[in-house]
matplotlib code that plots the C-alpha trace (Angstrom):
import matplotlib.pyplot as plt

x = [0.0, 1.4, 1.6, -1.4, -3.6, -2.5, -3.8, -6.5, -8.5, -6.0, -7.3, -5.0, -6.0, -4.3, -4.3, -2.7, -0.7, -4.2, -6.5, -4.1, -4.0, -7.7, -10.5, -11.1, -14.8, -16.6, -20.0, -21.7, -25.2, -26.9, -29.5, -31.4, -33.6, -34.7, -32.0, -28.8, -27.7, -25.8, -23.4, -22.1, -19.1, -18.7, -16.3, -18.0, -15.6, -16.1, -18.3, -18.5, -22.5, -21.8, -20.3, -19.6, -20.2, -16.3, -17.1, -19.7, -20.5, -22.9, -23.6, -25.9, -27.7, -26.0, -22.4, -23.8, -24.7, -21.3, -19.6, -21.7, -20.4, -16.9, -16.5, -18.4, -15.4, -12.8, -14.0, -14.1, -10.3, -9.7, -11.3, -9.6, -6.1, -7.0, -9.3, -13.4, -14.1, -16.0, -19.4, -19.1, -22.6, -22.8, -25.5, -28.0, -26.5, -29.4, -28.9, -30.0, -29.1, -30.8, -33.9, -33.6, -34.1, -33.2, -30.7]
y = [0.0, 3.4, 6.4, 8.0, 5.4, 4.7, 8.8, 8.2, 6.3, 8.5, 11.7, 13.8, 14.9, 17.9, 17.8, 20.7, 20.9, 22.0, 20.2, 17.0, 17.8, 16.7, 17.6, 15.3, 14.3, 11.8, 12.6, 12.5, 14.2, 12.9, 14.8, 14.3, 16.0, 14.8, 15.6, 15.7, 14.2, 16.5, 15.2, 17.7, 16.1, 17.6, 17.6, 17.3, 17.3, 16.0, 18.5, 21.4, 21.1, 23.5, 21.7, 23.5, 21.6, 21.1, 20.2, 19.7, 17.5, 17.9, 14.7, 13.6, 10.5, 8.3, 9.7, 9.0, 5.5, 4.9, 6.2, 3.7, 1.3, 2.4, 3.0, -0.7, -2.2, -0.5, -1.2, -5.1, -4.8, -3.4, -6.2, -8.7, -6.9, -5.8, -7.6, -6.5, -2.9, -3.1, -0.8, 0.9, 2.0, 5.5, 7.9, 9.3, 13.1, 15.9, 17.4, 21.0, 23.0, 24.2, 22.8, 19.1, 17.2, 19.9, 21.2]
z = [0.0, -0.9, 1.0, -0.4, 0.1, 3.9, 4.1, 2.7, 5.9, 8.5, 10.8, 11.4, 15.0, 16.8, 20.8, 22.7, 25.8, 28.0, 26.8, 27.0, 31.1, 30.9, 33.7, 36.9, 36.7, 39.2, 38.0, 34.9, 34.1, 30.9, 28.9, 26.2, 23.4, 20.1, 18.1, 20.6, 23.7, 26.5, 29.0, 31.8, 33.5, 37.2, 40.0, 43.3, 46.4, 49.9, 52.1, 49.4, 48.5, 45.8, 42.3, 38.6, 35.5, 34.0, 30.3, 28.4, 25.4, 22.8, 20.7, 17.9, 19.2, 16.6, 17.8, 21.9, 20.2, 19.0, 22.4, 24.2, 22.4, 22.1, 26.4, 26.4, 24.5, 26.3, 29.4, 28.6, 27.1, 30.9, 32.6, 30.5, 31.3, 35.4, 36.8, 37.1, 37.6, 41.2, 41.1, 44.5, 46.0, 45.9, 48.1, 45.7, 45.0, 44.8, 41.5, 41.2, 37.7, 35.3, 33.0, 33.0, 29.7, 27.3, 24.8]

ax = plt.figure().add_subplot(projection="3d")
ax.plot(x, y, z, "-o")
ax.set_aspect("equal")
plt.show()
C-alpha cells in the first residue's frame, strides 16, 4: 500500500498541551432532546455542597450511540487486562441546575 492510500483512511487529529491535562470528573449528568444528547461532566468534592459543571459534550444521538459502544469495548479490554471494575454504591447526589431534559 502506498503512502497515499494509507492517508486516505488516516485523521490527522491535533491535541494541545491544556487540553491534554484533561479535567477530573466523578459525576456525569446525561441529557437528552430529540435531536442531541448533553453530557455535563462535574467535579464534586467531599463536604463542598456546591459543584460547577467542568465540560460539556454535545452529541448527535448516533455519535452517543457509537460512544456507548466504544466505552463498552474499552471497558471489557480493561477487565480482561485488570481484573473486574467493582461498582461501588454511591449515596444518591441531589442534583440541582438548570432545565432538565433539554438542549
Amino acid at each position: 500500500m502506498n503512502n497515499s492510500n494509507q492517508q486516505q483512511g488516516q485523521i490527522d487529529i491535533e491535541l494541545d498541551e491544556k487540553t491534554a491535562e484533561g479535567v477530573y470528573s466523578n459525576l456525569a449528568i446525561i441529557n437528552h432532546s430529540s435531536s442531541e444528547f448533553v453530557l455535563d461532566f462535574v467535579c464534586m468534592m467531599p463536604g463542598i455542597p456546591k459543584a460547577k459543571v467542568k465540560s460539556r459534550i454535545v452529541l448527535t444521538p448516533q455519535h452517543a450511540k457509537r460512544l456507548l459502544k466504544a466505552i463498552g469495548e474499552n471497558i471489557h479490554r480493561f477487565e480482561v487486562a485488570h481484573g473486574e471494575i467493582k461498582d461501588v454504591e454511591q449515596p444518591p447526589i441531589p442534583i440541582n441546575f438548570g432545565p432538565a431534559g433539554q438542549a
